[in-house]
GULUM-718241 format. One record per residue: residue number from 1; residue in three letters; x negated, y, z negated of N, C-alpha, C in turn. Coordinates in nm, 4 decimals. Example, Ala and Ser with C-alpha at 12.3 -4.5 7.8 and 13.67 -1.06 7.14 Angstrom:
[r 1,'ALA',[-1.3190,-0.5690,-0.7800],[-1.2300,-0.4500,-0.7800],[-1.3200,-0.3300,-0.7800]];
[r 2,'SER',[-1.2850,-0.2250,-0.7080],[-1.3670,-0.1060,-0.7140],[-1.2900,0.0030,-0.7870]];
***
This chain:
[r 1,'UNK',[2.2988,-1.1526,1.2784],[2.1686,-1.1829,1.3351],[2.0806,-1.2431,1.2253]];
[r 2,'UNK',[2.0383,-1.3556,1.2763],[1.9043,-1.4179,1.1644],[1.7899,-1.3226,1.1872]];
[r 3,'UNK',[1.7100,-1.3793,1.0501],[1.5808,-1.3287,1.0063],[1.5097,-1.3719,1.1747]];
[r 4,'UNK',[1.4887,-1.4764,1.2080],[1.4109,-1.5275,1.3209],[1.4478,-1.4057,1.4208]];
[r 5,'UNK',[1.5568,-1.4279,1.4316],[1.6229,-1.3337,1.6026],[1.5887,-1.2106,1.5505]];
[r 6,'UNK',[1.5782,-1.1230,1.4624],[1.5336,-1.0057,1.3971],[1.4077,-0.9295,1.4397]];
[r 7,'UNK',[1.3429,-1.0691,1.3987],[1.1542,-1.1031,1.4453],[1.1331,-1.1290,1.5665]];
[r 8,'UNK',[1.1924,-1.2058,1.6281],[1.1969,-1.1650,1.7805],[1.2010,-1.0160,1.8450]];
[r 9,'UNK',[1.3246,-0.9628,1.7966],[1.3818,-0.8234,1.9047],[1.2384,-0.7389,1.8533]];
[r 10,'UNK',[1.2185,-0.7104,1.7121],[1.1092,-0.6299,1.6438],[0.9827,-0.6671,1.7623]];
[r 11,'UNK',[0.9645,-0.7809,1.7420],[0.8222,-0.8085,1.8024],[0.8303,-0.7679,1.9508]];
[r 12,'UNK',[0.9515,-0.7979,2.0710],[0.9383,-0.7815,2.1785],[0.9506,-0.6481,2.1940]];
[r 13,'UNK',[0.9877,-0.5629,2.0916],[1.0098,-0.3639,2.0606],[0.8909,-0.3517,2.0441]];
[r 14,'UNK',[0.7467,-0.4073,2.0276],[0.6423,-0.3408,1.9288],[0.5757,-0.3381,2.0647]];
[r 15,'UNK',[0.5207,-0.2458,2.1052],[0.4292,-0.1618,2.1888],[0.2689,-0.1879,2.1371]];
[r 16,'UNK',[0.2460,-0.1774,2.0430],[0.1175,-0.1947,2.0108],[0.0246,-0.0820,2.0310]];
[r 17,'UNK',[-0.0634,0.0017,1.9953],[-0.1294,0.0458,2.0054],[-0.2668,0.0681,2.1331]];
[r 18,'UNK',[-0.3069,-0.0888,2.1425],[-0.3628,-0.1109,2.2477],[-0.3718,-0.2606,2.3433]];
[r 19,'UNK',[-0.4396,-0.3009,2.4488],[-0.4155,-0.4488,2.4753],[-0.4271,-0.5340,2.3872]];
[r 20,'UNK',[-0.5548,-0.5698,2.2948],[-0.5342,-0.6607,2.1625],[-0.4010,-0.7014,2.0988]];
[r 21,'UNK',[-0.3587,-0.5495,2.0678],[-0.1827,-0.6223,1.9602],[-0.1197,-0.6011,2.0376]];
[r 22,'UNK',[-0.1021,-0.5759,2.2108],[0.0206,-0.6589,2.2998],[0.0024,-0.7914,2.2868]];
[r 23,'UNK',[-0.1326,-0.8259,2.2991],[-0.1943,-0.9705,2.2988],[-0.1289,-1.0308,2.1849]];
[r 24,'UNK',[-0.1699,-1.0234,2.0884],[-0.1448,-1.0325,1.9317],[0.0155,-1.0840,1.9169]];
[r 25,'UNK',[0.0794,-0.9783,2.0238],[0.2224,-0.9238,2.0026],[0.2836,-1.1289,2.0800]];
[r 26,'UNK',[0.1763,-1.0780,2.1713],[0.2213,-1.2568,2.2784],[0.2766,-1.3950,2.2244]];
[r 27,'UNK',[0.0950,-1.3758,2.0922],[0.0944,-1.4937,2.0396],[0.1900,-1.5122,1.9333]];
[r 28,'UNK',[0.2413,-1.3977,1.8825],[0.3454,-1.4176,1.7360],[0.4951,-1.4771,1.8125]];
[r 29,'UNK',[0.5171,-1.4266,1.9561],[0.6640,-1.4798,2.0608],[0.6315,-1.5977,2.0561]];
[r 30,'UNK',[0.5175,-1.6728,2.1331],[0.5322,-1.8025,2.1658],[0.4722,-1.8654,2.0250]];
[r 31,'UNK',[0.4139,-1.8245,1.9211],[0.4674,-1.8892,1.7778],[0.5818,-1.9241,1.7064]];
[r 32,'UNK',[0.6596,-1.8294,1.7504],[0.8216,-1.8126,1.6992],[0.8688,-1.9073,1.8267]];
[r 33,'UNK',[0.8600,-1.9589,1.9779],[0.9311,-2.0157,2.0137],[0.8686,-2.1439,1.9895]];
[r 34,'UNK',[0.8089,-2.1612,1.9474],[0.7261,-2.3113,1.9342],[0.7595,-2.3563,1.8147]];
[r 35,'UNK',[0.8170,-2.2649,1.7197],[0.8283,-2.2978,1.5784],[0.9586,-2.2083,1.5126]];
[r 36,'UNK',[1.1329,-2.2767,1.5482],[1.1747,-2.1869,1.4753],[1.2082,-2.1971,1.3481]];
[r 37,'UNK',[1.0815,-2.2570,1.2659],[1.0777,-2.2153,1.0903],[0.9517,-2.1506,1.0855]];
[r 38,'UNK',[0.9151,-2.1043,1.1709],[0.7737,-2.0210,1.1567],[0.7734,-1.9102,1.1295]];
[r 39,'UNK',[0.9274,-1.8413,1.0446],[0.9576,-1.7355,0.9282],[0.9182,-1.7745,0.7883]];
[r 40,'UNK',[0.9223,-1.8962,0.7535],[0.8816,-1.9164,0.5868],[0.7627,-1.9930,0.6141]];
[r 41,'UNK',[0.6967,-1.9499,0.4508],[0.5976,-2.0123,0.4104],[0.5741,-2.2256,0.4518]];
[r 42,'UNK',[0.7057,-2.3016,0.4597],[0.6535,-2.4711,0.4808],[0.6575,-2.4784,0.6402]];
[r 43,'UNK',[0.6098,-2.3839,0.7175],[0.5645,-2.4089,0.8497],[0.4226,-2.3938,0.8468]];
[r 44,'UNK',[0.3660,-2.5500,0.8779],[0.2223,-2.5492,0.8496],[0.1570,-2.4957,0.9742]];
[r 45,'UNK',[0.2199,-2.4952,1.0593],[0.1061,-2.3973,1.2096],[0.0897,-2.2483,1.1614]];
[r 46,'UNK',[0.1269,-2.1921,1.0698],[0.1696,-2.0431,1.0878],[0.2869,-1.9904,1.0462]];
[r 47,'UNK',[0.2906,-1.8767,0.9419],[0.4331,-1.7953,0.9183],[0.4034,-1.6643,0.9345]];
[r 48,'UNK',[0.5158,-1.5787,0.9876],[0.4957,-1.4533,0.9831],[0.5294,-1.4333,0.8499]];
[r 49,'UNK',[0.4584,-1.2720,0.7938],[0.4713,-1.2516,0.6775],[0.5288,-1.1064,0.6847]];
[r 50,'UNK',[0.5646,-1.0148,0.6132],[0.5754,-0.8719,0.6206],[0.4981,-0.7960,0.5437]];
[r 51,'UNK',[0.4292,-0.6809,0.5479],[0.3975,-0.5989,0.4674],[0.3806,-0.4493,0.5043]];
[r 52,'UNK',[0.3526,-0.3836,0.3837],[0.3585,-0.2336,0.3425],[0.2528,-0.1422,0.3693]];
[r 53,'UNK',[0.1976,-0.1072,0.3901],[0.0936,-0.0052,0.3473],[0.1203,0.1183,0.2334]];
[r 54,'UNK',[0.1532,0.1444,0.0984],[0.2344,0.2872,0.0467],[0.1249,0.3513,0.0670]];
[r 55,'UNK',[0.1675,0.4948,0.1177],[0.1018,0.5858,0.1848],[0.1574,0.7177,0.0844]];
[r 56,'UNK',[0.0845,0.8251,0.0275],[0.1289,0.9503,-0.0066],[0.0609,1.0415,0.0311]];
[r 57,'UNK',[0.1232,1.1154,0.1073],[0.0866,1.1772,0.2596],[0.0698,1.3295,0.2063]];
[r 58,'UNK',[0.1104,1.3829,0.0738],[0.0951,1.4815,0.0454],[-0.0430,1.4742,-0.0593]];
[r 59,'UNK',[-0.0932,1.4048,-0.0981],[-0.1987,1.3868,-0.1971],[-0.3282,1.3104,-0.1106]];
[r 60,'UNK',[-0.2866,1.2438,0.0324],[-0.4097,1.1532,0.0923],[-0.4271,1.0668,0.0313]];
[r 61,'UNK',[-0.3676,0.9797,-0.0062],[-0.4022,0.8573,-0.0354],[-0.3174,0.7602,-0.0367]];
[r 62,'UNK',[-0.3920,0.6369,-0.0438],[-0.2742,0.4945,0.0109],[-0.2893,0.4196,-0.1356]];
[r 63,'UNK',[-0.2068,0.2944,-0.1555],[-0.1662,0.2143,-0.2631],[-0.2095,0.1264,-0.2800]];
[r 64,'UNK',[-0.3123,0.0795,-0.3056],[-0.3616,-0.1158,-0.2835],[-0.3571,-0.1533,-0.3715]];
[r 65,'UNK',[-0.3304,-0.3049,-0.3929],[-0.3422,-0.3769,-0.4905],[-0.4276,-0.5166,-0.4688]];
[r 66,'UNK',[-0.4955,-0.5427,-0.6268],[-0.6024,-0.6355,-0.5968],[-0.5424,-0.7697,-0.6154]];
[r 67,'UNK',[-0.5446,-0.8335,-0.4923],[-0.4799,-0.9354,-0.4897],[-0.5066,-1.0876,-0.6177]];
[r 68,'UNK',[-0.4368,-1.1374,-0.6430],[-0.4735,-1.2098,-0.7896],[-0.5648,-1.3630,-0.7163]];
[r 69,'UNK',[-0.4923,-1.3390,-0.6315],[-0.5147,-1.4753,-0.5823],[-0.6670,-1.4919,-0.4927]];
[r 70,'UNK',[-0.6569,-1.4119,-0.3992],[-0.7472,-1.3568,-0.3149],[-0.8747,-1.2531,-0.3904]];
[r 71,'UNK',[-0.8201,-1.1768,-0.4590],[-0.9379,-1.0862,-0.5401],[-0.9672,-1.0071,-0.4395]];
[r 72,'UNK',[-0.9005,-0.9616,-0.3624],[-0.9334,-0.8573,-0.2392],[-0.8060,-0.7240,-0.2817]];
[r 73,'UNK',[-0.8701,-0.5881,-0.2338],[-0.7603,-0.5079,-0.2237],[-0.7178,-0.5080,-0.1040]];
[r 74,'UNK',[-0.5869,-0.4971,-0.1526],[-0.4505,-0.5116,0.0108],[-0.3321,-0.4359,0.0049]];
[r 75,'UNK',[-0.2531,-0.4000,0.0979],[-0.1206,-0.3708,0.1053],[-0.0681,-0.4035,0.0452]];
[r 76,'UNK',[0.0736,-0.3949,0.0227],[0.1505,-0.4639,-0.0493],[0.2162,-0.5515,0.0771]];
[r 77,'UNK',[0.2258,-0.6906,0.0737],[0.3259,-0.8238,0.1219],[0.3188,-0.9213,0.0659]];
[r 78,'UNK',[0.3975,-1.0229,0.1694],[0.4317,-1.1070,0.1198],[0.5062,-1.1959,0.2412]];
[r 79,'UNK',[0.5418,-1.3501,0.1529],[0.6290,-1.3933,0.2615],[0.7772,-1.3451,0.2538]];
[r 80,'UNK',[0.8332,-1.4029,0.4048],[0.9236,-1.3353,0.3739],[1.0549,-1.4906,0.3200]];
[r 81,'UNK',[1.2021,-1.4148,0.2820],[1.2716,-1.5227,0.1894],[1.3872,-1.5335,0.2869]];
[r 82,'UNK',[1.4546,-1.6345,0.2263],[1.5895,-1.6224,0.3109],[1.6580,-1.5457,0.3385]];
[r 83,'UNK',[1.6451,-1.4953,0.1774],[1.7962,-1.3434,0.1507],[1.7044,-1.2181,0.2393]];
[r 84,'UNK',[1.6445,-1.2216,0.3191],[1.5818,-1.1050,0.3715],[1.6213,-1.0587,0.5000]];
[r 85,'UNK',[1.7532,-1.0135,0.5376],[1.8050,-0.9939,0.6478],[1.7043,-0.9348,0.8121]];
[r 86,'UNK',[1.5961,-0.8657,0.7537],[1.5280,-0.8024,0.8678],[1.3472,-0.8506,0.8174]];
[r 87,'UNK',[1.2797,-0.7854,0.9134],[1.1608,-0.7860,0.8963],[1.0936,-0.6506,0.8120]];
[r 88,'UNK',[1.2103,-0.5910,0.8810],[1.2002,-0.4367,0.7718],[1.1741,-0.4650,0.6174]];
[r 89,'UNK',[1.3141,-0.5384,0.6183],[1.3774,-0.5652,0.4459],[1.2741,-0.6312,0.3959]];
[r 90,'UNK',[1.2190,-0.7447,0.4659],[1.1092,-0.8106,0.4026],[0.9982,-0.7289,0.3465]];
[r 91,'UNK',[0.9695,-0.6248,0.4289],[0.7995,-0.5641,0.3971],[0.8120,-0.4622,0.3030]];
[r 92,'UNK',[1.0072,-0.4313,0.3248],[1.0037,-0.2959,0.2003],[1.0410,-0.3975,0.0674]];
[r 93,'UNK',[1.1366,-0.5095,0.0551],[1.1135,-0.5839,-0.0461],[0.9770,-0.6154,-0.1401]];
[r 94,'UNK',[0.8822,-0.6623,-0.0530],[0.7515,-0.6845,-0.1209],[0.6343,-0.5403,-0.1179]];
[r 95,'UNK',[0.6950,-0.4784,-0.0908],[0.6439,-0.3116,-0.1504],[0.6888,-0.2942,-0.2573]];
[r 96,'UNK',[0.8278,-0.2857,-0.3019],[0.8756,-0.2498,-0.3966],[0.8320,-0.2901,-0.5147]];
[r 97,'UNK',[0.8447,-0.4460,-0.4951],[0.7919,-0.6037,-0.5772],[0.6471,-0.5157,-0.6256]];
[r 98,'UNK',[0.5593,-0.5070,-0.5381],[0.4180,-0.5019,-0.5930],[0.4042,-0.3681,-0.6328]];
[r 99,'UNK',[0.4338,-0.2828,-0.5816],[0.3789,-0.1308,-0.6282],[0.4919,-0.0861,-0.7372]];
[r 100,'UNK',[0.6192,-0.1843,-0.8044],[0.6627,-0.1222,-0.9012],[0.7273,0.0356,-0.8569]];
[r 101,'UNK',[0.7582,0.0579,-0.7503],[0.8050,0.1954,-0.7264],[0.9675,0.1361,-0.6582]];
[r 102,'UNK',[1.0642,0.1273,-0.8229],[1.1631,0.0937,-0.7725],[1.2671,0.1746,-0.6964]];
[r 103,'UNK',[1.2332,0.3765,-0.6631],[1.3183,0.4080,-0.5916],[1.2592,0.5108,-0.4829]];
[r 104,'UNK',[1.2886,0.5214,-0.3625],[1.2511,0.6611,-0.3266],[1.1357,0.6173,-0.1685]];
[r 105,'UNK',[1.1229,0.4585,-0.1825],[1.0123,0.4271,-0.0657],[1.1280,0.3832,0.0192]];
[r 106,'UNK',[1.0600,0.4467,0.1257],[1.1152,0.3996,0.2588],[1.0009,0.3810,0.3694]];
[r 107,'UNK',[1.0366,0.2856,0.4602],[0.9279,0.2701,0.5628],[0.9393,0.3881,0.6574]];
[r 108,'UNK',[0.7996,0.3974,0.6919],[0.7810,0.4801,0.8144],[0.8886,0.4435,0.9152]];
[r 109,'UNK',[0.9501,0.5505,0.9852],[1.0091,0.5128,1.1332],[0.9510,0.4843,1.2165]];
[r 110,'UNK',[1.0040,0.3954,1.2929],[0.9087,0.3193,1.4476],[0.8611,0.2086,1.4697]];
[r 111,'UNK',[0.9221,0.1651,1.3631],[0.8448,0.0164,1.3314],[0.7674,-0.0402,1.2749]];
[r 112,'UNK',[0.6918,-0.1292,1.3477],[0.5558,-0.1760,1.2659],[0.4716,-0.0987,1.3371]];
[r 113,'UNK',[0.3839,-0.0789,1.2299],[0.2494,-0.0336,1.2651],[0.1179,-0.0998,1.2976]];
[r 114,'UNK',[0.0807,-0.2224,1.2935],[0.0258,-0.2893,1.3522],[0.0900,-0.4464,1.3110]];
[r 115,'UNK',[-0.0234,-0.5599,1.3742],[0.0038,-0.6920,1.3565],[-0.1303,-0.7086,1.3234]];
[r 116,'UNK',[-0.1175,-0.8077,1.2382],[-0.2719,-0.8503,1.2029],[-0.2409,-1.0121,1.1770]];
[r 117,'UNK',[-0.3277,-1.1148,1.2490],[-0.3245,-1.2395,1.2520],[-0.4507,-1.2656,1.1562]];
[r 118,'UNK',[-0.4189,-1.3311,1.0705],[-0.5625,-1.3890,0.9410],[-0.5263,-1.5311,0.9064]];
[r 119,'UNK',[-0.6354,-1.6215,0.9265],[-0.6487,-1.7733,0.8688],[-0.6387,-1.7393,0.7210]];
[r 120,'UNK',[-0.5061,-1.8811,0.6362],[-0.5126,-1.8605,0.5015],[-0.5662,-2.0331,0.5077]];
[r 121,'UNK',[-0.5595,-2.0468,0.3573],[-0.6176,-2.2010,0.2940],[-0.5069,-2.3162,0.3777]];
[r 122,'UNK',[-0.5719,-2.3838,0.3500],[-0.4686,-2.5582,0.3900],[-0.3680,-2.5546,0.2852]];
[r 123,'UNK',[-0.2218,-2.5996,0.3203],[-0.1900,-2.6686,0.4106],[-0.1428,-2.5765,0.5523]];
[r 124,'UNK',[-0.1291,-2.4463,0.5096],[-0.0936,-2.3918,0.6254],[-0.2464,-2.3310,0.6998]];
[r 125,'UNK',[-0.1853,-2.2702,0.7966],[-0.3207,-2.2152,0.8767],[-0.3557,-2.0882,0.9201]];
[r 126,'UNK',[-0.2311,-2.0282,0.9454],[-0.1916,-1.8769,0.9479],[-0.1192,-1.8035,0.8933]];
[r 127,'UNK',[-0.1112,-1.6552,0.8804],[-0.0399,-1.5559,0.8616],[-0.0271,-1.4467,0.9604]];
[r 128,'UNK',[0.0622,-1.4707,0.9995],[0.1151,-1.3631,1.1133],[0.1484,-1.2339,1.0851]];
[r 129,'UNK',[0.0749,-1.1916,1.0183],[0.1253,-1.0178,0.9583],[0.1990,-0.9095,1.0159]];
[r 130,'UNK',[0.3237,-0.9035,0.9854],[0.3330,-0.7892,1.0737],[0.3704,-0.6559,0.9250]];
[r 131,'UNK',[0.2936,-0.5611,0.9986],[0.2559,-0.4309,0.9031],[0.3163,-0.3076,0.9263]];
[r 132,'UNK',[0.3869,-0.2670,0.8122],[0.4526,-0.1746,0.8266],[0.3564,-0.0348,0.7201]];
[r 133,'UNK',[0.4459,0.0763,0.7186],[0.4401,0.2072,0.6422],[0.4996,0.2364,0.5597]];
[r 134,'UNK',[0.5161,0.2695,0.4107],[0.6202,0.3225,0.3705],[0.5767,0.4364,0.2931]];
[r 135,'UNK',[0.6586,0.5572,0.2988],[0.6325,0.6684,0.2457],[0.6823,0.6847,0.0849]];
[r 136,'UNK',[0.5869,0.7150,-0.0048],[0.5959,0.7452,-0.1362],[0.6667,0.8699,-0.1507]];
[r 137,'UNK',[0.7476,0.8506,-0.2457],[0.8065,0.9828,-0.2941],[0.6839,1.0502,-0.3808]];
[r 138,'UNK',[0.7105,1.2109,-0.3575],[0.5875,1.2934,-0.4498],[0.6300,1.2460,-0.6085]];
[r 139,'UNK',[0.5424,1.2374,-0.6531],[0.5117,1.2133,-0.8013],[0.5761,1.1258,-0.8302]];
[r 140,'UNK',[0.5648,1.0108,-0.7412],[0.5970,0.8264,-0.8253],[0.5139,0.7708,-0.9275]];
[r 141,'UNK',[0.5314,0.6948,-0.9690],[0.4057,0.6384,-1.0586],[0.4612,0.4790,-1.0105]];
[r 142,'UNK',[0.3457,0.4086,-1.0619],[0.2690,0.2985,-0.9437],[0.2948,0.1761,-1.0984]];
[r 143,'UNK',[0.3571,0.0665,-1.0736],[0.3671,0.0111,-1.2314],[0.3197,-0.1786,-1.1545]];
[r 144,'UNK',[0.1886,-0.1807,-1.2017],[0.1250,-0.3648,-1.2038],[0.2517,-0.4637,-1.1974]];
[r 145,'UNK',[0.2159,-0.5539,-1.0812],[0.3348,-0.6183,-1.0776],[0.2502,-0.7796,-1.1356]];
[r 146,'UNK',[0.2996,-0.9356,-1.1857],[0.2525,-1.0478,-1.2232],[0.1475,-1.0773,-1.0741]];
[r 147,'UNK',[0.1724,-1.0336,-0.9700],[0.1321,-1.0363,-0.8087],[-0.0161,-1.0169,-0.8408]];
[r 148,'UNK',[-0.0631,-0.9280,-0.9141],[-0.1753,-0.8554,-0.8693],[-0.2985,-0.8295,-1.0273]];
[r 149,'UNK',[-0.3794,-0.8150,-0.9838],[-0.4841,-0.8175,-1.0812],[-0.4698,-0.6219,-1.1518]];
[r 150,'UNK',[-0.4717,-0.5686,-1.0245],[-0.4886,-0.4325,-1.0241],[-0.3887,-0.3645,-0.9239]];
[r 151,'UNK',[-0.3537,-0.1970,-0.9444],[-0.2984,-0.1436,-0.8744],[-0.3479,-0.0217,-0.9053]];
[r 152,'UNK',[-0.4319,0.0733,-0.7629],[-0.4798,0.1852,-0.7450],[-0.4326,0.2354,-0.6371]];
[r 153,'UNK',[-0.4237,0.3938,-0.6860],[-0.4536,0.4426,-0.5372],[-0.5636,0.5170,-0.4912]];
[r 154,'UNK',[-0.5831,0.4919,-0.3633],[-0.7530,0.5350,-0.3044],[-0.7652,0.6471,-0.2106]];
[r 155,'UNK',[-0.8191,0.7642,-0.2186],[-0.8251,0.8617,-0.1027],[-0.8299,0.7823,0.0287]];
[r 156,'UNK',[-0.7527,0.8428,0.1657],[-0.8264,0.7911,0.2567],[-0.9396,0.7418,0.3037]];
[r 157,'UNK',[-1.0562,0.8266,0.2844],[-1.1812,0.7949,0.3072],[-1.2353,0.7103,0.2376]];
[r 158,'UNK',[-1.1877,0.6624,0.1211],[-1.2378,0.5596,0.0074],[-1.1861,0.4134,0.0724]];
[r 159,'UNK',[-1.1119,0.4161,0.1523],[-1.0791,0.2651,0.1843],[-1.1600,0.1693,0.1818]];
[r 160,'UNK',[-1.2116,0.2213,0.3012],[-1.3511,0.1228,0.3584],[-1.4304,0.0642,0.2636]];
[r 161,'UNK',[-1.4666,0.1480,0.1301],[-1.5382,0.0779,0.0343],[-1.5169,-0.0014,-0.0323]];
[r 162,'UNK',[-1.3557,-0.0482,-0.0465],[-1.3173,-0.1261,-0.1062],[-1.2378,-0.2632,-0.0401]];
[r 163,'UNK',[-1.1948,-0.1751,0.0405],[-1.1149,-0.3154,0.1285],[-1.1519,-0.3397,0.2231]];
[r 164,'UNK',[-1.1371,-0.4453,0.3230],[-1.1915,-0.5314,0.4677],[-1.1343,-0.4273,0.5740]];
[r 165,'UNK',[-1.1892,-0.4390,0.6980],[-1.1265,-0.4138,0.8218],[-1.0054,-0.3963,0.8404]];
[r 166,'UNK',[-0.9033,-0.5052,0.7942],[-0.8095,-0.5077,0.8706],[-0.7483,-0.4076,0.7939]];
[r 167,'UNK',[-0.7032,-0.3702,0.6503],[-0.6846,-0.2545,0.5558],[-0.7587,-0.1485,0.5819]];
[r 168,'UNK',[-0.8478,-0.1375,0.6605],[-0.8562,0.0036,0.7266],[-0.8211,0.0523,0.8189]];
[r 169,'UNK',[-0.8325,-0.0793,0.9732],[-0.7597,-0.0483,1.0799],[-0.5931,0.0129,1.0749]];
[r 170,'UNK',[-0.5160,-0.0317,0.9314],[-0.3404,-0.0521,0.8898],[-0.3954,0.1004,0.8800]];
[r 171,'UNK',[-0.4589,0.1491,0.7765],[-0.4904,0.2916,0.7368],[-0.4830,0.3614,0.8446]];
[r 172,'UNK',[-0.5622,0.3689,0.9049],[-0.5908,0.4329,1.0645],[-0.4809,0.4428,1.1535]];
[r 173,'UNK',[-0.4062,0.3468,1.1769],[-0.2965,0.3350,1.2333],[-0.1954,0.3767,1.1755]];
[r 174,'UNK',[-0.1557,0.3794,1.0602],[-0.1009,0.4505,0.9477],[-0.1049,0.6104,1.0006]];
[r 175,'UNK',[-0.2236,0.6857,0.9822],[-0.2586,0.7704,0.9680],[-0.2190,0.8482,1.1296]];
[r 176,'UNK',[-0.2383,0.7799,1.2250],[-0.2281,0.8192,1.3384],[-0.0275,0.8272,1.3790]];
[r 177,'UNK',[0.0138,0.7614,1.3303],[0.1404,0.7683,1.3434],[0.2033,0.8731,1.2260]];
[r 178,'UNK',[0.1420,0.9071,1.1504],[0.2234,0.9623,1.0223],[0.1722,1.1317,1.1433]];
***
């Protein structure tokens, strides 16, 4: 099975939380049938991307890193690559990549945890996020990847002060499934 057909079955499996990310869920199908290179980054309508949330569920707190590029704190993702057999593999790949926690993370079961659609710069136009969980082993340590300016971790309740909406809604949803 390709990365594409992967992203398909995942996406037509994802339930969503509420009508919005069925909605959400709509537009990423008929993106993927309108576009089947609309897995990598040189599809200028839009690529889906994968990412992480690291979550340590025994201490309350999640993993962000300040994006280098962006200067925002975020999840850990990324796009996804060829060698990336699933959508899974993709989001735990670029977890690993950024939070430096080379053993012991695994994603939450159940899937993704939300979708989040965000306009990036020209030449492309979208990012199709789809967002996953992954659970920290107790007493990892967290090592700066070239990706990122910074890497913290933030109590739950501290999110909001630092990062946008959509990194809190992942939290929340995070939180409600864990």
């Amino acid at each position: 099975m390709s990365l594409y057909e992967d992203a398909v079955l995942t996406l037509k499996g994802y339930e969503g939380g509420d009508g919005e990310q069925r909605a959400l869920r709509n537009v990423y199908l008929e993106h993927l049938a309108a576009h089947p290179d609309g897995m990598y980054k040189p599809c200028q309508a839009g690529h889906v991307t994968g990412s992480a949330l690291v979550v340590d569920p025994s201490r309350g707190r999640v993993l962000l890193t300040l994006h280098r590029k962006l200067g925002m704190w975020l999840q850990m993702g990324g796009h996804c690559e060829p060698g990336d057999a699933t959508l899974e593999a993709a989001a735990l790949r670029e977890a690993v990549e950024e939070s430096g926690i080379g053993s012991g993370l695994a994603l939450l079961p159940g899937g993704p945890v939300r979708l989040d659609r965000h306009p990036i710069p020209a030449p492309c136009n979208w990012h199709l996020d789809v967002q996953y969980a992954a659970l920290a082993p107790d007493g990892v340590e967290a090592e700066i990847s070239d990706e990122s300016l910074d890497l913290r971790w933030f109590p739950y309740a501290e999110v909001g002060a630092v990062a946008d909406a959509s990194v809190v809604r992942l939290v929340e949803a995070t939180l409600a499934r864990l």
